[in-house]
C-alpha positions as YAML, in Angstrom:
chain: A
units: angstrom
residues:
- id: 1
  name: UNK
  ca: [0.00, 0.00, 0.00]
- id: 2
  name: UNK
  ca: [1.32, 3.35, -0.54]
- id: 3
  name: UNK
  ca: [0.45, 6.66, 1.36]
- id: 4
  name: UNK
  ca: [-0.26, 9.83, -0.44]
- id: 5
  name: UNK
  ca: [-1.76, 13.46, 0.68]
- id: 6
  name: UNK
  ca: [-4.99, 14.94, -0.48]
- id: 7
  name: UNK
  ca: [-6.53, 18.30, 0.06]
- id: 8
  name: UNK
  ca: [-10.12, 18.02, 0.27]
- id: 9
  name: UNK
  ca: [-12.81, 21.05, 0.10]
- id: 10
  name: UNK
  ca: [-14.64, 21.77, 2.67]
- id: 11
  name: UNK
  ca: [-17.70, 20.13, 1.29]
- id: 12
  name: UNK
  ca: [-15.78, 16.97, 0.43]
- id: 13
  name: UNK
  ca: [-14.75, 16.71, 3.98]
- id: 14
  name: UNK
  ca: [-17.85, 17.44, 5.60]
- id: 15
  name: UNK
  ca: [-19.58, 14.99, 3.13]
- id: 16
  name: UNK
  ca: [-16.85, 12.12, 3.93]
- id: 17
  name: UNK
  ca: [-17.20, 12.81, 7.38]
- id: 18
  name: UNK
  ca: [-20.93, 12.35, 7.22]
- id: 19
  name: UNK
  ca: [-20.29, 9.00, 5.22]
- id: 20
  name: UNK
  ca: [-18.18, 7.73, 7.93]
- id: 21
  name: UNK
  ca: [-20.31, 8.82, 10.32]
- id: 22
  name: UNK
  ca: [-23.54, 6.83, 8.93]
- id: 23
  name: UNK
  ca: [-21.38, 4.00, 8.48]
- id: 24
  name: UNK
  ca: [-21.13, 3.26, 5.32]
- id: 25
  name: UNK
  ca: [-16.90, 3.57, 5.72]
- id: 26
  name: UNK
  ca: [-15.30, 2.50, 8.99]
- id: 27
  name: UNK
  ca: [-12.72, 5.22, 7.94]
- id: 28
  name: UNK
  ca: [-11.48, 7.88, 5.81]
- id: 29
  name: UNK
  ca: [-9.01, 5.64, 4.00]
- id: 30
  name: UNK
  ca: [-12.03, 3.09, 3.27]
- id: 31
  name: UNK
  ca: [-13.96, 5.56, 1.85]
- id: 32
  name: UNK
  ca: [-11.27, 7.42, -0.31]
- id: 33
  name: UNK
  ca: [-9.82, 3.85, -1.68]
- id: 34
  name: UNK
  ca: [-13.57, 2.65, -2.14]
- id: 35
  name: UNK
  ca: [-15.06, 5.34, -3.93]
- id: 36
  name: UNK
  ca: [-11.63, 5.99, -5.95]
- id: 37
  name: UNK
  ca: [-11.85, 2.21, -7.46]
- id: 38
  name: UNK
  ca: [-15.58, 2.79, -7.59]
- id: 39
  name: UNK
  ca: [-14.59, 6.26, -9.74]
- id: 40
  name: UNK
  ca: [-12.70, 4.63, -12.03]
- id: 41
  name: UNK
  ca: [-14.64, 1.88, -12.80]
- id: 42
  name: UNK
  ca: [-17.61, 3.68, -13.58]
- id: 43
  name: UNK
  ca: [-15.81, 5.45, -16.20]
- id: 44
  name: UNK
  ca: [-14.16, 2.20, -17.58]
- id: 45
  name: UNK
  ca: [-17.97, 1.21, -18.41]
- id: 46
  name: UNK
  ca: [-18.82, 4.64, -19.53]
- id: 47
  name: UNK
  ca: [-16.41, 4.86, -21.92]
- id: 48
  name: UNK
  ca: [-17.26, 1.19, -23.16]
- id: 49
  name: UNK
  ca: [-20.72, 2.03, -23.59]
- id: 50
  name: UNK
  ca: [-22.73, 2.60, -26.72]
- id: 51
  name: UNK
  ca: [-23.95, 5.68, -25.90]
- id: 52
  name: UNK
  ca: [-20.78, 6.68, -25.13]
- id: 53
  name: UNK
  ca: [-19.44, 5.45, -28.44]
- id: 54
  name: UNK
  ca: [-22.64, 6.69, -30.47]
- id: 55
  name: UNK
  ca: [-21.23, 10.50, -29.29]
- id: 56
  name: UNK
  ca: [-17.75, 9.72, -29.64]
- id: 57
  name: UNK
  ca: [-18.68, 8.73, -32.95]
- id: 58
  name: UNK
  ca: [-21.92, 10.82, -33.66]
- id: 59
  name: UNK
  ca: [-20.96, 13.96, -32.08]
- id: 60
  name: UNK
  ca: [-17.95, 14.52, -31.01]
- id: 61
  name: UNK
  ca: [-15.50, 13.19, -34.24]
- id: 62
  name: UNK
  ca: [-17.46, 15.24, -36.60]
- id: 63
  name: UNK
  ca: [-17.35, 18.63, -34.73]
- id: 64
  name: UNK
  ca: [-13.85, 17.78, -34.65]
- id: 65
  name: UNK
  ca: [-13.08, 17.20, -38.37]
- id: 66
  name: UNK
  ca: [-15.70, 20.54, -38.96]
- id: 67
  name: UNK
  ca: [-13.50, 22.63, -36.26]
- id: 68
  name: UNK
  ca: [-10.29, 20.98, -38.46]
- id: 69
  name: UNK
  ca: [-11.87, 22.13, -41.58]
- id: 70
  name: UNK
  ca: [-12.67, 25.45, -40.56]
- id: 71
  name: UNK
  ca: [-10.71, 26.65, -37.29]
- id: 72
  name: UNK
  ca: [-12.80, 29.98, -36.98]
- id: 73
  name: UNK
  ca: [-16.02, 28.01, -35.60]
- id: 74
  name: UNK
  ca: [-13.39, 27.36, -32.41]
- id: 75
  name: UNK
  ca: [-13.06, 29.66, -29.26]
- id: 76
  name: UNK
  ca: [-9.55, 30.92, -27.83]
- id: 77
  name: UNK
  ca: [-8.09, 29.31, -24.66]
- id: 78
  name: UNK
  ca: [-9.39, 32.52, -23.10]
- id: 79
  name: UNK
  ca: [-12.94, 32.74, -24.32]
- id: 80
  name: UNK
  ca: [-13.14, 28.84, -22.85]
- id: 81
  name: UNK
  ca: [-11.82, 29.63, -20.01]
- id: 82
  name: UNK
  ca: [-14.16, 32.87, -19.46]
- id: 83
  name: UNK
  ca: [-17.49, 30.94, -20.07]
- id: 84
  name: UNK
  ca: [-15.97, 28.37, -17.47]
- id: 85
  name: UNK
  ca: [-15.63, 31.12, -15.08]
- id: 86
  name: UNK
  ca: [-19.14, 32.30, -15.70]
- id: 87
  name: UNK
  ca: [-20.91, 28.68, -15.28]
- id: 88
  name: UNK
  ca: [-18.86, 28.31, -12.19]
- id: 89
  name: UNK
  ca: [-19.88, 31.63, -10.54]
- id: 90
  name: UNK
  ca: [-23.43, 30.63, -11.35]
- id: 91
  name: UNK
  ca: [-23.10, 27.40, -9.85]
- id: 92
  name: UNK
  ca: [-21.73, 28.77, -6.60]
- id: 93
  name: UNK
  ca: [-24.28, 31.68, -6.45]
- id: 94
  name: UNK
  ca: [-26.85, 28.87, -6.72]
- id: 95
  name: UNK
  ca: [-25.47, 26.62, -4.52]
- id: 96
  name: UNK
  ca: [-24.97, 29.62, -1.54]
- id: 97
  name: UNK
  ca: [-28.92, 30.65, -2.47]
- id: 98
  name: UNK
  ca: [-29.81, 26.86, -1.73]
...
């Protein structure tokens, strides 16, 4: 087994702590191993899925080859990283007004 450090938000923590606290982890390191297996296997079958494939295949390679064809459909790094910005305000202000 090896030993590593994580920083957790506050919400994680409180939210593991809860876990642990209804028992379904006898401790942190249960929990963290558990649900980090659990992670990762859930995206195993997601990416082996057929609706996952259908986009991948559907979707997502053709905007590709269009934004290939014709690079001025595309945002800047910048522009991405704005709209992020804004969707994650939005989410906090939502989440504080819940």
């Amino acid at each position: 087994m090896r030993q590593i450090t994580v920083t957790l938000s506050d919400e994680a923590a409180q939210a593991l702590d809860q876990a642990i606290a209804d028992g379904q982890f006898s401790s942190p390191d249960e929990a963290v191993n558990l649900s980090i297996l659990d992670a990762f296997a859930d995206t195993d079958q997601i990416v082996r899925s057929a609706e996952f494939l259908h986009f991948l295949n559907e979707v997502a390679i053709p905007a590709g080859e269009r934004l290939k064809s014709d690079p001025s459909r595309g945002l800047s790094i910048e522009e991405v990283r704005s709209r992020f910005a804004q969707k994650r305000r939005k989410r906090e202000r939502e989440h504080q007004a819940a």
